[in-house]
C-alpha positions, -999 to 999 in steps of 0.1 A, spaced: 516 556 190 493 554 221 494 518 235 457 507 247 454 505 289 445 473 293 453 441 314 452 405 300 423 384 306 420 364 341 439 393 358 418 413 386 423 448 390 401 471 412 392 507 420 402 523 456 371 516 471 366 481 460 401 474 467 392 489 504 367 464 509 389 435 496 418 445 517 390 443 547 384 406 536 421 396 535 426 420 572 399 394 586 415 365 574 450 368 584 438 378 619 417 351 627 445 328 612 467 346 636 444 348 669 446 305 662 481 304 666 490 300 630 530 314 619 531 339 590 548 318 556 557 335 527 576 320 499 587 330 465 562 334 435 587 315 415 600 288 415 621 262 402 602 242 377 613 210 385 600 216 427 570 228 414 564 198 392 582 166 411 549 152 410 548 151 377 524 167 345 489 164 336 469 191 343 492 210 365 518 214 337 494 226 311 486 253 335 518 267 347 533 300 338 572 282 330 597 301 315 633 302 311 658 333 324 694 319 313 699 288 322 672 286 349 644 268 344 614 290 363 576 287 373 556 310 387 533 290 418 503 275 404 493 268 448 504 278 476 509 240 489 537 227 470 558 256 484 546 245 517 559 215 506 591 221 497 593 249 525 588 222 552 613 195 536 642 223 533 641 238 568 626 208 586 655 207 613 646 247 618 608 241 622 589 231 656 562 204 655 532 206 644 540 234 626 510 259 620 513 283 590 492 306 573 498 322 541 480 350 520 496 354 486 490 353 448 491 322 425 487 317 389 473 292 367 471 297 329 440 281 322 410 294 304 400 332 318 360 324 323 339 351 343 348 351 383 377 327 378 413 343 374 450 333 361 463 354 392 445 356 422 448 358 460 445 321 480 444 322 520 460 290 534 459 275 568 479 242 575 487 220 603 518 197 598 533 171 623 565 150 621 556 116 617 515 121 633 493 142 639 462 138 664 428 136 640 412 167 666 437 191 643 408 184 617 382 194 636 397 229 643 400 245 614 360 243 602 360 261 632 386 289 624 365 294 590 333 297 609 347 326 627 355 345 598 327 339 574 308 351 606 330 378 610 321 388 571 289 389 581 275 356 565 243 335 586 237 308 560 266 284 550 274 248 556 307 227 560 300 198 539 325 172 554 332 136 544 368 111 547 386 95 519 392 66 538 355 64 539 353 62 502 385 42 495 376 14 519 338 13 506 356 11 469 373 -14 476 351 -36 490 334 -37 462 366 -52 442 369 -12 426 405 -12 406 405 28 396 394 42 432 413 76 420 396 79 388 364 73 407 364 93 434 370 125 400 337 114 388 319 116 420 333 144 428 315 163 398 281 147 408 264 179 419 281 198 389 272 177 363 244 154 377 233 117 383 228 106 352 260 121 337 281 103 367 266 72 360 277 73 321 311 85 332 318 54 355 304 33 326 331 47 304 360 31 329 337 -2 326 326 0 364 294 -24 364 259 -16 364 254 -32 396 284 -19 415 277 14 401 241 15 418 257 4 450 277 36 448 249 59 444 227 44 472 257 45 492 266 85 488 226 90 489 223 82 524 199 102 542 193 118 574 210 143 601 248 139 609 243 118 639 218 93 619 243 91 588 276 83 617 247 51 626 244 41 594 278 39 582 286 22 615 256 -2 605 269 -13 574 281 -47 567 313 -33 551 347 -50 568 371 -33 550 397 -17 577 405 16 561 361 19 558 359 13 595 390 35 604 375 67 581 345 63 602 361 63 630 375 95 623 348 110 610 329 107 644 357 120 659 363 152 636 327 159 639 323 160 676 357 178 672 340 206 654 311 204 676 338 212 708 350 241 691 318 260 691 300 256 655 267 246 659 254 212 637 235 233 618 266 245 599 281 207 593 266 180 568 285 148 567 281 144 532 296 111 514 298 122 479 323 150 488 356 136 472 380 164 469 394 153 434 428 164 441 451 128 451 473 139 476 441 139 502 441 108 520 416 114 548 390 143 564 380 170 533 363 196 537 339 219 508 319 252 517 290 264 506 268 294 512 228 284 513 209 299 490 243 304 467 253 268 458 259 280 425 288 300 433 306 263 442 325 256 469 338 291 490 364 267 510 382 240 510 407 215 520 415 185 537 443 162 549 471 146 536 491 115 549 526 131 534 527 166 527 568 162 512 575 129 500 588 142 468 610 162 487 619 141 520 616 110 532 606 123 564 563 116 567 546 147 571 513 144 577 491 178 577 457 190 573 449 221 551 419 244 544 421 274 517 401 303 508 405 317 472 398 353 485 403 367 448 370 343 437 354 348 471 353 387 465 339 386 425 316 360 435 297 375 467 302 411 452 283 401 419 252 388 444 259 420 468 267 399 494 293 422 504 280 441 535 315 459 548 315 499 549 336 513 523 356 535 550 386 557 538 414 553 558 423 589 554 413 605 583 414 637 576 422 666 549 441 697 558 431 729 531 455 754 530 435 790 520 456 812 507 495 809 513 494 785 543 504 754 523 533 758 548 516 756 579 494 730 567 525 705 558 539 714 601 502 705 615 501 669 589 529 660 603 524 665 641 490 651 637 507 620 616 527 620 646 501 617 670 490 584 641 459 605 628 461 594 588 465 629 571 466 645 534 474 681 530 457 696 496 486 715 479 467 719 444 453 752 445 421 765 434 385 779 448 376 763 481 344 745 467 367 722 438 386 716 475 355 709 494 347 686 466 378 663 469 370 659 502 337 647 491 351 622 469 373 611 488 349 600 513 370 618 543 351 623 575 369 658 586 387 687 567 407 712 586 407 742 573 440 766 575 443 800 567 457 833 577 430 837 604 438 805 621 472 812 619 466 844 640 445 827 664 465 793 672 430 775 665 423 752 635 388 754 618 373 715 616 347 710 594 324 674 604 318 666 564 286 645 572 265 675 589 284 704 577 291 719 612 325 735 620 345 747 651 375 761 663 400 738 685 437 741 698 466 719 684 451 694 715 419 700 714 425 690 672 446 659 678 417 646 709 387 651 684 403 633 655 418 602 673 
């Protein structure tokens, strides 16, 4: 019996040339990450359950992969920041302050398999962490390292959307707010589900009619970044941790500003929450203009103690994250995607006749000389060869048989115009490099 090829349902698979263009993405990201100063990181795709869950269930446990393998209890990484987590706490004597890391790997989360979101897919991770503190200016720089690599993909229109928790928490509780957390949730889905829809939701956890229009005249505050950073230090609010996230706002935005991205890529925008509870301060969402539907291509923010389920050492970090896996689908589906599809494969040697020989000595001297190389060793009529080549997208064919043999001098065919010539081992080797 003949088992149907298939994957399961929330797993991404591609074909070469998509896969080239992906790769591309990922290439980008890791060196910009890299020209920042950030360390490589990569830890295991499992882990123990009980790391991966020290913070306990809810959602996060009803999406794991966990399994058992003897006595081992075993989960496959739902995020690439617990590990961080756990990373940091274990080798925190080995590990120099702040410590920068970047890491590109696959997660899984068994929820519901919906078009454009996965169970397995690719984040891209960027984190600051200090021992203790960490100056407020490490917020500011990586909008900045995003900027350079959604410019770097080729996008003009997209905007940080940038608010601070403390901002929120503060205003929530000056207006006597018990649930902040469960708050901040339903704001946070404002521009998914909509005003209305927000306001019954807060109803629901008996938040009052009049506190309740105080929030939405508060997140609806108008005007450019510079006008909204007067406003907020306008308002009548005394709570401390108001006045501090403002503070830092102003601070993280002129940050951003030093760095090099223009204002027209940053709103200060009050009803970005970040539903997640383990932000405590800046956060960051990204969108593309025009493609707000897509949701948020980035985000992030930062964190007042990155391990304190695994240390009592305070860590405080700041984070941002690209789901490259998402990313790809999403801009791909709207042909956002601009990168040439470029084979890597330099060139194809075709053996004609009985050279397959002397084909496999030249691939390997021009390998040596780092010219990527294939040698055809299938056989048949010299147009199903040609053909291949054409396929496979490859820029030159080299072309050996008995004459060039006799003559020392390889025939190079250029396969976008068709025209051929005769060059020396040297002469071969300069032209393709």
């Amino acid at each position: 019996m003949i088992t149907n090829p298939s994957t399961l349902a929330g797993f991404m698979e591609l074909l070469p040339e998509d896969q080239i263009v992906m790769n591309t993405m990922k290439n980008i990201i890791q060196r910009t990450y890299e020209k920042y100063g950030f360390l490589p990181l990569d830890t295991p795709v499992i882990e123990k359950s009980e790391v991966l869950l020290a913070k306990g269930g809810g959602d996060t446990e009803k999406q794991i992969y966990r399994f058992k393998k003897g006595t081992s209890d075993l989960s496959l990484r739902f995020d690439l920041t617990v590990p961080l987590a756990r990373y940091v706490a274990q080798h925190f004597s080995e590990l120099n302050f702040p410590f920068r890391r970047y890491q590109i790997g696959k997660v899984y989360r068994g929820e519901r398999a919906q078009r454009g979101r996965f169970r397995e897919f690719y984040q891209c991770d960027v984190d600051i962490i200090g021992n203790g503190k960490l100056n407020i200016l490490n917020d500011a720089e990586l909008p900045a390292i995003i900027h350079e690599i959604f410019t770097k993909f080729g996008f003009k229109d997209f905007v940080f959307h940038i608010n601070n928790r403390k901002i929120l928490n503060g205003f929530f509780h000056d207006l006597g707010i018990k649930k902040p957390s469960e708050v901040l949730r339903i704001i946070d889905k404002l521009d998914k589900i909509g005003e209305e829809n927000v306001r019954e939701e807060l109803k629901e956890i008996f938040i009052e009619e009049n506190v309740i229009e105080q929030l939405m005249n508060f997140i609806r505050i108008q005007g450019n970044n510079e006008e909204i950073l007067a406003q907020l230090k306008e308002m009548p609010c005394q709570d401390e941790e108001f006045k501090a996230g403002v503070r830092d706002l102003e601070i993280v935005y002129h940050g951003i500003l030093d760095f090099g991205v223009s204002a027209k890529y940053i709103a200060l925008d009050l009803k970005i929450a970040r539903g997640l509870d383990y932000y405590t301060g800046t956060v960051y969402e990204t969108f593309l203009t025009g493609y707000e539907s897509i949701g948020s291509v980035c985000s992030g923010g930062a964190y007042e103690n990155l391990a304190s389920n695994y240390t009592t050492q305070k860590l405080p970090g700041v984070g941002i994250s690209i789901g490259l896996s998402r990313l790809y689908y999403q801009l791909n589906e709207v042909r956002l995607l601009k990168f040439p599809i470029e084979n890597h494969l330099k060139a194809l040697i075709v053996p004609m006749g009985t050279a397959e020989s002397d084909c496999i000595i030249l691939a390997q001297k021009l390998r040596q000389a780092d010219i990527i190389t294939q040698v055809y060793l299938e056989g048949g009529k010299t147009g199903k060869k040609f053909n291949y080549a054409d396929k496979l997208n490859v820029p030159w064919v080299v072309v050996v048989g008995e004459e060039e043999i006799n003559e020392g001098k390889y025939s190079l065919r250029n396969m976008e115009n068709g025209e051929q010539e005769k060059l020396s081992l040297n002469e071969l080797i300069e032209k393709l490099k």
